[in-house]
N, C-alpha and C positions, 0 to 999 in steps of 0.2 A: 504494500500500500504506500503510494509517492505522491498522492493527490495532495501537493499543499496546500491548499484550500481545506479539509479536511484535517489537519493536523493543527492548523491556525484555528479554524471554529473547536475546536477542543482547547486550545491554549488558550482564547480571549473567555468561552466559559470559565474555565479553571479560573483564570483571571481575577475575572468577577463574584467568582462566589469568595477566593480567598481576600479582596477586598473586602466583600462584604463581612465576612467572619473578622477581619480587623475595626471596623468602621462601625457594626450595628451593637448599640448598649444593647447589653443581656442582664435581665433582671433573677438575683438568685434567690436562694433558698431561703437567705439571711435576711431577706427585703434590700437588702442594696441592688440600685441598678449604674450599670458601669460601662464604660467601654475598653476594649482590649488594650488602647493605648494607655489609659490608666493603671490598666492591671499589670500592665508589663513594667511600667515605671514601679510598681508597686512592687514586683516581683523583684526588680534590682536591687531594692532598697532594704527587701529582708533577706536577700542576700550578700548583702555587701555592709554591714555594719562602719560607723562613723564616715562615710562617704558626703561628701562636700556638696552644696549644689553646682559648681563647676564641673566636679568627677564625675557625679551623675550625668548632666550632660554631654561630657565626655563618651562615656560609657554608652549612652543612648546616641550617639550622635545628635543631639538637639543644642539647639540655643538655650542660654542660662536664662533668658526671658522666657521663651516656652517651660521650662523645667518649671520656674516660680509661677507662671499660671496656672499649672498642671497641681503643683502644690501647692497653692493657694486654694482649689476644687478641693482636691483630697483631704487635706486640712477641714475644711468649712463642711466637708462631710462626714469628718470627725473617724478619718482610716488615717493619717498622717498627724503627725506633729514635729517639731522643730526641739532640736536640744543642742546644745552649748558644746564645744570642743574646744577640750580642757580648758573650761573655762575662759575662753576669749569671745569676747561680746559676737565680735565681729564673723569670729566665725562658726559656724552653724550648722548640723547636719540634721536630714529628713529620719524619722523613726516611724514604725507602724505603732498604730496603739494597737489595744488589745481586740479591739471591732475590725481593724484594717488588718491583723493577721489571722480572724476568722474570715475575713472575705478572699485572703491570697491563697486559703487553704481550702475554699469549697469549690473557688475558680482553677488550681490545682487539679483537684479530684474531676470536674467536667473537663478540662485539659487532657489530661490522664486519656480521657474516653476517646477524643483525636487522637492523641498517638497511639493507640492500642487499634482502632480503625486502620491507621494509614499500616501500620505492622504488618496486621492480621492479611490486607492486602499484598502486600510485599511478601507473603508465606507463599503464595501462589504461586512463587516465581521461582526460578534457579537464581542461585548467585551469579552466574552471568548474565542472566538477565536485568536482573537489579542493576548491574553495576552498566550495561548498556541506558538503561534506563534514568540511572543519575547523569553518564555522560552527555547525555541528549539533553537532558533538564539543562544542568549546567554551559552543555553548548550554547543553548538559546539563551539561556540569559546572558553570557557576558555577546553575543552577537546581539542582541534585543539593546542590552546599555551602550555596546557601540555605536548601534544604529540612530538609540535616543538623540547621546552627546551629538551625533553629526548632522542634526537637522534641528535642535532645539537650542535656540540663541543662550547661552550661559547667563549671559546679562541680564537677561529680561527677569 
């Protein structure tokens, strides 16, 4: 099968859905409702103990002005708080309180249920198959980013 037409409408669906699984708040068990980029930044943060808002950004690839939006929300919805490193006013690191690490942990466990899907999938397969299968992924994307950078003005 070489119809690339065919192989594009699979990839722009794919696409689409894994946008959307980034992009759509999911409301859980806990009554919090969130979106995956919260939860991801939220995941950093109880993984990564005394981490700076700069590092975090770092980390995330984000701007230290998106990071303090982002926890500014989480904060005001009382999953984040702010504590002191070693005591220097100035500098500050993100915490979970104890509502924000029952929420990284039930988002966790529905987490859990995607990769045990995409696995379960991948059992079907031969190890060469898989590993054709990642080289194909991976081929497209970095020709997909070449492609972007060479038609989409940097500047803009």
């Amino acid at each position: 099968m070489r119809d690339i037409g065919n192989y594009l409408k699979v990839i722009y669906s794919f696409s689409a859905t894994i946008d959307k699984l980034r992009k759509t708040d999911i409301t859980l068990d806990c009554g919090v409702t969130i979106n995956t980029a919260a939860m991801s930044m939220m995941n950093v943060i109880d993984m990564n103990s005394e981490m700076t808002v700069t590092d975090l950004g770092q980390k995330m690839h984000l701007t230290k002005g998106a990071v303090s939006q982002m926890l500014t929300k989480l904060c005001k919805m009382g999953l984040t708080a702010k504590e002191q490193y070693d005591g220097n006013e100035k500098k500050v690191y993100p915490v979970l309180t104890e509502r924000g690490k029952t929420v990284v942990d039930e988002y966790r466990e529905k987490h859990q249920v995607f990769y045990t899907g995409v696995a379960e999938l991948l059992d079907g397969y031969t190890e060469e198959d898989c590993n054709v299968i990642y080289q194909f992924l991976k081929g497209f994307d970095d020709f997909a980013s070449e492609y972007a950078d060479s038609i989409y003005d940097k500047k803009a």
